[in-house]
Steps between C-alpha positions, in 0.01 A plus 500: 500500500442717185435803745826413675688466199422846392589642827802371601754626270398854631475418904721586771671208706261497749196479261647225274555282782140509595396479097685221527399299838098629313603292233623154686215524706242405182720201431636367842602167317610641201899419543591656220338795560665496853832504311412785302365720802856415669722614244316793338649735789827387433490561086325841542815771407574716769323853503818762296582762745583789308805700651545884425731551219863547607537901385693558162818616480491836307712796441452605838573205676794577739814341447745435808807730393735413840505468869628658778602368847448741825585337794311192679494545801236772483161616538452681205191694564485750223661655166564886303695507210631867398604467118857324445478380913266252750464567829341136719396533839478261769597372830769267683637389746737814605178751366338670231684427168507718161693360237588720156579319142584665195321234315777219564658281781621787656369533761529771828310448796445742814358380818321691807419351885283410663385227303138490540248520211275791410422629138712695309467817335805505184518760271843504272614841386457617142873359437792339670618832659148566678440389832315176532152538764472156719307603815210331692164514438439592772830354675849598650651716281843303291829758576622613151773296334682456181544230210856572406588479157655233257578421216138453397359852608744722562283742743449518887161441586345617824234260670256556828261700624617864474491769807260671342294245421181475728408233803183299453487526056199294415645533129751646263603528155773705274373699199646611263731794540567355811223644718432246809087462520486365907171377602410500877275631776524820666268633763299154427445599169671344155707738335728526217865702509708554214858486609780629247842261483668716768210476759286812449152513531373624167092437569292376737159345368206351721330222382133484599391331200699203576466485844134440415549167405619414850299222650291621825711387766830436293817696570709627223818336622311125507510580042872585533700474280211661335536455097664780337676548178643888342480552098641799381434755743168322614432301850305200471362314838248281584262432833291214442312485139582882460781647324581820478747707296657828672663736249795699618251829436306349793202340261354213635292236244377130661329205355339250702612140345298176562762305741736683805804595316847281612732683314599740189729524212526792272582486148821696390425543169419859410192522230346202720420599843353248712471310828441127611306444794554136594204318717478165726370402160643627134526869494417839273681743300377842538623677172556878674289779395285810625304262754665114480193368285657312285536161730563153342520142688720266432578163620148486769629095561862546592528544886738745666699616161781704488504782302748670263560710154782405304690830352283467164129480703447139468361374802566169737335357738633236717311199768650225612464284186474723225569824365336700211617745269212794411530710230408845580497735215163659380375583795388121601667220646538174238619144703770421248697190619495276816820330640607256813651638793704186648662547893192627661302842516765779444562793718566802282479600106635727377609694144860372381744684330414489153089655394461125438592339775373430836629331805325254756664477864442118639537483894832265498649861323487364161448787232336361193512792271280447133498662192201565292616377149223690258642810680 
């Protein structure tokens, strides 16, 4: 009993209970002692489960600063946003949809037939007057139409898939300047073409060092729409755990990153150049230099994030549950504040209008846009 004694405030359920039936079996007719045996278990204090602390609000907590409404009846697949206007793309019933805001309930919406569902290349001009790219990847190409304007933006906006604008684009992006990077195969190799606004080729670039990274017995078009982001004049695009960055002299730099690379966001801010590489899980800012050594991870236990800088080089990632905010300056990546995402796993962030604000697209068409207060 004195062995017992010591041992039981220290056992596990299942140990206790035979302690305890050790213990009634030395004094069978002991009726007391029966007593005691029986109610022991039921006086012992339940084992303290110790739940993660809930993350502290700080500085950098985001605050929701308003709401938009797009409308409900739609797919909404993805998201750009082009300084003082968002562009949301999606499908319905009549076709593809692309609806423009200015950052308010006014809303425009253009739709394209047939209404069948294949990924979407969307690349807003530098402003309101530039043409808006919204092609498949690869897919029919969308006939060119135009936002008119309102009261809210007072400029016609052309939107579609331009004639000069190439069949079977594995990936695109604008760059500054306005120089279209277009990624696709030709003669069953990947290659780069640098388009200017009006259509002209400006440079043709293989890309062999990419290509690499192709899986034996993969085809290109089975990773389109393969990642690809432009900052400044540069050409970021990814196949698999390689990225590779394409300057518009014809350089070519890669880094092979632990995880296959689901998408890109560039940073606009000008004495920080970087790009986020997001993975199945978490993701990695490579901070651009000579050769893209300077890699961080970030977030390895958030599955499927999506990726964006706001205007002043904070980063977010978003999952289905929660989002993060990253602080990015000094060359590394700091986890700065953690927040709930309520209505299910988002399908697009992107930068808001103000270098402190971002904005997270829900799939009813529900833009949450957050501000940064420290900022």
């Amino acid at each position: 009993r004195v062995v017992a004694g010591r041992l039981l405030p220290s056992a596990d359920a299942a140990d206790a209970q035979e302690l305890l039936r050790s213990v009634a079996r030395t004094a069978p007719d002991d009726r007391l002692l029966a007593r005691d045996v029986d109610r022991f278990p039921r006086r012992r204090r339940p084992a303290t489960v110790l739940l993660p602390p809930k993350p502290r609000e700080t500085e950098w907590t985001p605050i929701l600063a308003y709401q938009i409404q797009l409308p409900g009846d739609i797919l909404w697949e993805t998201a750009s946003a082009r300084r003082d206007l968002l562009y949301v793309a999606g499908f319905g019933k009549g076709g593809a949809v692309l609806a423009r805001s200015p950052w308010s309930e006014t809303v425009q919406t253009l739709t394209w037939m047939p209404a069948f569902n294949y990924p979407h290349i969307l690349e807003p001009g530098l402003d309101a007057t530039r043409p808006v790219l919204f092609a498949g990847s690869p897919g029919p190409r969308l006939e060119l139409m135009t936002f008119p304007r309102n009261d809210a933006i007072p400029h016609v906006t052309p939107a579609g898939t331009p004639p000069w604008f190439p069949d079977e684009v594995l990936g695109a992006a604008v760059a500054d300047l306005g120089t279209v990077w277009v990624v696709r195969e030709h003669l069953d190799r990947l290659v780069a073409w640098a388009y200017t606004q009006q259509g002209a080729i400006s440079a043709i670039y293989p890309l062999p060092q990419l290509e690499e990274a192709l899986p034996d017995g993969d085809s290109l078009r089975s990773f389109a729409p393969i990642p690809s982001v432009a900052q400044r004049l540069n050409l970021f695009a990814a196949l698999g755990p390689r990225l590779a960055r394409l300057g518009r002299d014809g350089a070519v730099a890669t880094v092979d990153l632990p995880s296959n690379i689901t998408a890109l966001s560039a940073s606009t801010l000008p004495d920080r150049s970087m790009v986020a590489a997001a993975f199945e899980a978490g993701g990695a800012v490579i901070f651009d230099g000579p050769d893209l050594s300077n890699v961080r991870r970030f977030a390895e236990d958030l599955s499927e994030p999506l990726l964006t800088f706001t205007r002043d080089g904070t980063l977010i990632a978003a999952g289905e549950k929660e989002a993060r905010v990253f602080d990015t300056s000094e060359g590394r990546v700091y986890e700065r504040a953690v927040f709930p995402v309520l209505g299910g796993r988002p399908v697009a962030a992107v930068p808001g209008p103000k270098p402190n604000e971002f904005a997270l697209v829900m799939p009813g068409g529900e833009v949450r846009v957050y501000r940064i207060p420290r900022k």
